[in-house]
N, C-alpha and C positions, 0 to 999 in steps of 0.2 A: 484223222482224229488226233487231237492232240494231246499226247502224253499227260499224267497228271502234275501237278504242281511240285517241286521239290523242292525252292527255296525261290525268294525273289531279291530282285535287285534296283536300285535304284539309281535311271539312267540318267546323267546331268548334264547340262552346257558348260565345257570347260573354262570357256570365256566368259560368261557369266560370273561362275562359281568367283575366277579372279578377281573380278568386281565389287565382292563380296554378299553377291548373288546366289542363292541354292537356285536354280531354275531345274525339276526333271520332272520325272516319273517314274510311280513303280512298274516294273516289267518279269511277269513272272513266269520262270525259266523251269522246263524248255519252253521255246518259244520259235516263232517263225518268221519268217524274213518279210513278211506283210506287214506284220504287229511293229517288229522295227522299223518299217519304212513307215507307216504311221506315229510309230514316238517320236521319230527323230523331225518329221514334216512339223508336227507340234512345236518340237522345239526349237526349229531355226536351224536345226546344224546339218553343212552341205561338206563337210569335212571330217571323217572318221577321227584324226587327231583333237576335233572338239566334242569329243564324248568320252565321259569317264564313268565309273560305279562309284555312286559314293558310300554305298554302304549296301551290306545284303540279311536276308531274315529270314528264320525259316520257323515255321508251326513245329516241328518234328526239332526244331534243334538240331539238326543233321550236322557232324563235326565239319565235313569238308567246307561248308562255308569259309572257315576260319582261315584257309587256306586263297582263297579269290581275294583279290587286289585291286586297287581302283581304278588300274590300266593292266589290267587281266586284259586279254582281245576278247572281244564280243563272243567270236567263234567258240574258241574255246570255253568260255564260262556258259555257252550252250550245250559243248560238247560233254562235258561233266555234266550238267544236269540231265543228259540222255543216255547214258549210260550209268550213273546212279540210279536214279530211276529205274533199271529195268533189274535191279540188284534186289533180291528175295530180302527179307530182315534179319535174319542169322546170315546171312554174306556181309550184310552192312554191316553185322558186330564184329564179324573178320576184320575187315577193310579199318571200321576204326581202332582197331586194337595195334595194325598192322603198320597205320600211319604213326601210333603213338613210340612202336617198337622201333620202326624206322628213323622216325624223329621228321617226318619229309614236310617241307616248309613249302613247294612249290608246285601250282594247282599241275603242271606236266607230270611232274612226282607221281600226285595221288592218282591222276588219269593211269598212267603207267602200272600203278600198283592194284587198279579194279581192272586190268588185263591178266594180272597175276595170280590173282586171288585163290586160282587153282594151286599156288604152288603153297600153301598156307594151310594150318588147320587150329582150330580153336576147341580149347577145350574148358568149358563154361566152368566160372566159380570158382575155378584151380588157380587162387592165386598169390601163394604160398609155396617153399618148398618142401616144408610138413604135409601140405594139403595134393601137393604132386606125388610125394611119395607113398602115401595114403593110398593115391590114385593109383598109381603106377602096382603096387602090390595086390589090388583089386584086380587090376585087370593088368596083369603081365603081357597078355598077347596084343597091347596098344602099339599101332604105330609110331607112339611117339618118343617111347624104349628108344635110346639111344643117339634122337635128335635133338639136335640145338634147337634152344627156345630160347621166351622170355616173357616175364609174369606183365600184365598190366592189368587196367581196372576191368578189363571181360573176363579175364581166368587168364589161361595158358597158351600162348601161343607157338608154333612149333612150324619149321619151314619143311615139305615135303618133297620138293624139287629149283630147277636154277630159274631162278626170276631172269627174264630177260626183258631186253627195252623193245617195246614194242610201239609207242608212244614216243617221241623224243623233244618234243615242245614245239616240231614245224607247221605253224598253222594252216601250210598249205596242203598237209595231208590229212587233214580232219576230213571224214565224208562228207557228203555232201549235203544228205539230208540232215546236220547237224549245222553248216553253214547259215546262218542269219543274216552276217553283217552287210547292209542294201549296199549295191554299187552305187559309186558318186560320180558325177559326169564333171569329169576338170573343167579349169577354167579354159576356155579358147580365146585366142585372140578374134577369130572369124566369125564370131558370133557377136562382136562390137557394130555398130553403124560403119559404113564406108568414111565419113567424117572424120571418126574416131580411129579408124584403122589410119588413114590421114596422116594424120596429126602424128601419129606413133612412129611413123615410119622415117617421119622426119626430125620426129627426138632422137631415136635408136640410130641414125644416121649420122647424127652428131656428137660420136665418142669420145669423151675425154682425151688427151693422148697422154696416158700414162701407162709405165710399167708395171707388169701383174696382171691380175683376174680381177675384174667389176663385170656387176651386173645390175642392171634395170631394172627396181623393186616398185612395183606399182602398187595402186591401192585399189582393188576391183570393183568394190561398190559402186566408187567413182564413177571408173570406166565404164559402168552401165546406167550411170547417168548421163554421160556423153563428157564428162569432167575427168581432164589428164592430171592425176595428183603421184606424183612419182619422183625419182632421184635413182644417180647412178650410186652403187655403195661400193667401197674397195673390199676385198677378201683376201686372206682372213681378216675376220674384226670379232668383237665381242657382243655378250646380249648389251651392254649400257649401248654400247653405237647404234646398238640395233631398235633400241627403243624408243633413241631419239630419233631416227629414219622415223620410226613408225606416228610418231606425235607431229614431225614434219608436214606427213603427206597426211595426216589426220586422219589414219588409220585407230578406230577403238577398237573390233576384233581383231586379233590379232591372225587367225588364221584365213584375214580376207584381204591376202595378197597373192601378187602374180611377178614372176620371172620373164619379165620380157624382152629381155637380149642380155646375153653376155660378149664380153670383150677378155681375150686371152692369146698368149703367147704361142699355146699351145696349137700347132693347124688341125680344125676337125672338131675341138673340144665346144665348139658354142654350140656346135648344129644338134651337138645329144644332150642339153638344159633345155630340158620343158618348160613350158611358164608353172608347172603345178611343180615343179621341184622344191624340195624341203629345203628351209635354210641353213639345217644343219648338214645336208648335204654338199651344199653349196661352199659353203665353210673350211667342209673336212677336203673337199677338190683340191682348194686353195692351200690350203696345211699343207697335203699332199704330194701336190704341183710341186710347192718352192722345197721341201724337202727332198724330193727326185733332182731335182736341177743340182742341187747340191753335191749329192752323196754318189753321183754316177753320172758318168760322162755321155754314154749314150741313152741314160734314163727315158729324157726327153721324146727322142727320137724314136725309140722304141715306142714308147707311146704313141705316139703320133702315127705309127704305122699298123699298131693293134687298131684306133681309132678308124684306119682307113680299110684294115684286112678284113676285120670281122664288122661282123651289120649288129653293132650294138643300137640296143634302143633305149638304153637309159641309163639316167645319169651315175644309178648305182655299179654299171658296168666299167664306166671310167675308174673308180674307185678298187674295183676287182684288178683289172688291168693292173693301177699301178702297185697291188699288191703282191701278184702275182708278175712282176716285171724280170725275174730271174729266169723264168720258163722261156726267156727268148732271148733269140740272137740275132743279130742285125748285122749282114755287111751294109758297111754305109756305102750309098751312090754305086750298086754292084747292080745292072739292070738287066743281064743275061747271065745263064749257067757259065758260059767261057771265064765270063768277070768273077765267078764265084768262085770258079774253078779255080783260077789264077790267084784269086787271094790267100785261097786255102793250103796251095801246093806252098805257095810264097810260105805262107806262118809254119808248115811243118817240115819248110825246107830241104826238099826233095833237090837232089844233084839234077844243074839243068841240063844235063843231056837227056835225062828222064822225061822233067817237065815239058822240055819245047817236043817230046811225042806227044805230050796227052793234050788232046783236045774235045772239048764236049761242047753242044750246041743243041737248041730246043727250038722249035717252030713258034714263031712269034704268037701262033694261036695258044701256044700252051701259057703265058704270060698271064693270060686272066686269072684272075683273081676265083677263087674257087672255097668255100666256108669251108668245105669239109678234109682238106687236103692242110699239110703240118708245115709248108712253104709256101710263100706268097713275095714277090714282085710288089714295093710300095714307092713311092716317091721319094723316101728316104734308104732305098736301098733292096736287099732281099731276105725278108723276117721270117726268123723257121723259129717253130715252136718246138723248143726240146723238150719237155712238159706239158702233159694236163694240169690246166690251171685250176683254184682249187677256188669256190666261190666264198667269196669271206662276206662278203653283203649283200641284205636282202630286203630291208629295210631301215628308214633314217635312226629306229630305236639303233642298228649296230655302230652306229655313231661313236665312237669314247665320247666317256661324258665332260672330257676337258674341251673338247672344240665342239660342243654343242654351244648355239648360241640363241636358239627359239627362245624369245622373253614370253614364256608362257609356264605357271607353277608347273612342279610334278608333284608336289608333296600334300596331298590330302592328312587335312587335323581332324581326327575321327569326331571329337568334342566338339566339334564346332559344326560339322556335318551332321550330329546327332539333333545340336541344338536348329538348325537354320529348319532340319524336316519336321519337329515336333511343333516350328512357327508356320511354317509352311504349311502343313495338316491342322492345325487348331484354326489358324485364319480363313480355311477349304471349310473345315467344323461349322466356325461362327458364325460363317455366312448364310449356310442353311438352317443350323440347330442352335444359335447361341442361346440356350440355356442349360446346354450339356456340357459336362464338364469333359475334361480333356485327358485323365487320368488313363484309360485304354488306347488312345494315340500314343502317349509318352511309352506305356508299357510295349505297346508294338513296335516302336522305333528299337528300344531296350533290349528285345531278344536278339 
């Protein structure tokens, strides 16, 4: 059964919208991952990045609206309205007096802060210090003797224990029954015609020969019309280059493209670019890459050996790697423990009467390659991990926003969203009722 209403939202095609397009619908929250897979089938989008809110409403006025964003994630702007939701109406006068005390601008905040709620107490009306101390002389035996507060528009509010983070914004640990957003099936090359796979194998076959990172930007529509509309692109580049890639191979959505081979210096690094990899991922590789070449001599090589030790499966782990590239050490071309041995005695210069005793040797079986073990045997030598690596990326949002280069808006004009839904619902109007006027759409859109 599904939870009652608490506020709605309305779900849009990103790529649209840039057109100068409002294309959505309302969807009201909570909600469940059927409803979603039915908006989105409505609206064409086979890619979570082309879906945004463009705006949200509530019958109750409920403050936390004010707080959701037009690339809030799905999940989470479910997961607030399932737990709002199940909040009494003096909790909800808490909760907003709590957010206004706080000052918290970010829907993880508020989630955070209706986990809290218990560490809080309100005391209605009180919201003056004449009108506390009034209080306070009434009832001397109050809990709130001697606690820090602060007045807002519900009365008094006063903290009764340590708020802790029990929420911290990772959408991956939202429950599950709170999860909506439908899985989207990537793009595959294997699901083109034989023809079409063809044709590809013999473009991707003939690589430029330059130095650096390029990759294969396809246009998929295309490709499933049996039509190869593609170009190699260099990396890094910017959105202008990128948009004329995209007018080239006559691409109009922009998020109906596909990664279908890269070319790189690095050994190892093409085979973990999926064709559904972000561009701005792709980007930040490139940034990444030439800046490791640079600033460290065995950078590279350590790479290239994380690439081969550990079974990464995507592209965002390349990026973790070179982040975390201090957590290892590499002798180069060292292919048994004796070779290790000897280099290590060599660098701490041990008296060789010493040295030429010490001999160490491992059974070629032990050489494999093993995930869970902090030494590993690579092509480029023998890579120990002196550190647990610490995960910096998890998605193309942790991108910096200076080498992001997707030509697609981020910045929703609320006025302009307000205006495109009250034409969008009056023209829905006229077509069934045009002799009603339109003044209760515009006031709906309003709250």
């Amino acid at each position: 059964m599904q939870d009652k209403v608490v506020f709605q939202g309305f779900v849009a095609k990103l790529s649209e919208y840039q057109k100068g397009n409002l294309k959505g619908e309302w969807v009201a929250f909570p909600t469940t991952k059927k409803r979603m897979e039915e908006v989105l089938r409505q609206l064409d989008i086979s890619n979570p990045d082309n879906m945004f809110i463009a705006t949200y409403k509530s019958e109750q006025r409920h403050p936390v609206i004010n707080y959701l964003k037009p690339f809030t994630h799905l999940d989470e702007v479910n997961f607030l309205a399932n737990i709002f939701g199940k909040l009494r109406e003096d909790t909800k006068m808490v909760l907003s007096a709590v957010i206004d005390i706080e000052g918290l601008s970010e829907v993880n905040q508020c989630i955070n802060a209706i986990y809290n709620l218990d560490k809080y107490a309100l005391i209605p009306k009180i919201k003056t210090p004449v009108l506390l101390e009034r209080y306070m002389m009434e009832y001397p035996d109050s809990p709130a003797v001697n606690k820090a507060g602060s007045f807002c528009e519900m009365g008094y509010v006063y903290d009764i224990g340590t708020v802790e983070e029990i929420y911290d914004g990772n959408v991956n640990r939202i429950p599950k029954n709170s999860k909506v957003c439908p899985s989207f099936e990537p793009f595959l090359e294997k699901s083109l015609s034989q023809k079409t796979q063809d044709k590809l194998k013999t473009i991707l076959a003939d690589v430029p020969h330059t130095e650096g990172f390029q990759a294969y930007i396809a246009n998929t529509d295309a490709l499933q019309q049996d039509e190869i509309k593609g170009e190699w692109v260099s990396f890094p580049t910017d959105t202008h280059t990128i948009q004329e890639v995209f007018e080239r191979i006559e691409l109009t959505d922009p998020f109906k493209y596909a990664c279908l081979g890269v070319q790189s210096s690095v050994e190892g690094l093409s085979e973990k670019i999926v064709a559904s990899t972000h561009l701005d991922i792709l980007n930040y590789i490139a940034e990444e890459v030439e800046g490791l070449a640079y600033r460290d001599g065995d950078g590279i090589a350590i790479l290239e050996s994380c690439i081969e030790a550990f079974k990464s499966n995507h592209s965002l782990d390349i990026l973790n790697f070179i982040e975390n590239i201090d957590c290892f050490r590499l002798a180069r071309n060292k292919q048994n423990m004796q070779e290790v041995a000897n280099k290590y005695m060599g660098e701490m210069k041990l008296p060789k009467s010493l040295a030429n005793h010490i001999h160490i040797d491992i059974p070629s079986s032990e050489k494999e390659l093993k995930r869970d073990e902090a030494a590993y045997f690579t092509k480029n030598g023998f890579l120990e991990r002196l550190s647990l690596p610490t995960q910096y990326y998890t998605s193309h949002e942790d991108v910096p926003e200076s080498s992001r280069i997707f030509p697609v808006l981020k910045e929703i004009n609320k006025e302009d969203v307000k205006k495109s839904i009250v034409a969008t619902l009056e023209n829905a109007k006229s077509n069934k009722e045009p002799t009603k006027p339109s003044k209760s759409v515009k006031r709906d859109v309003e709250r």
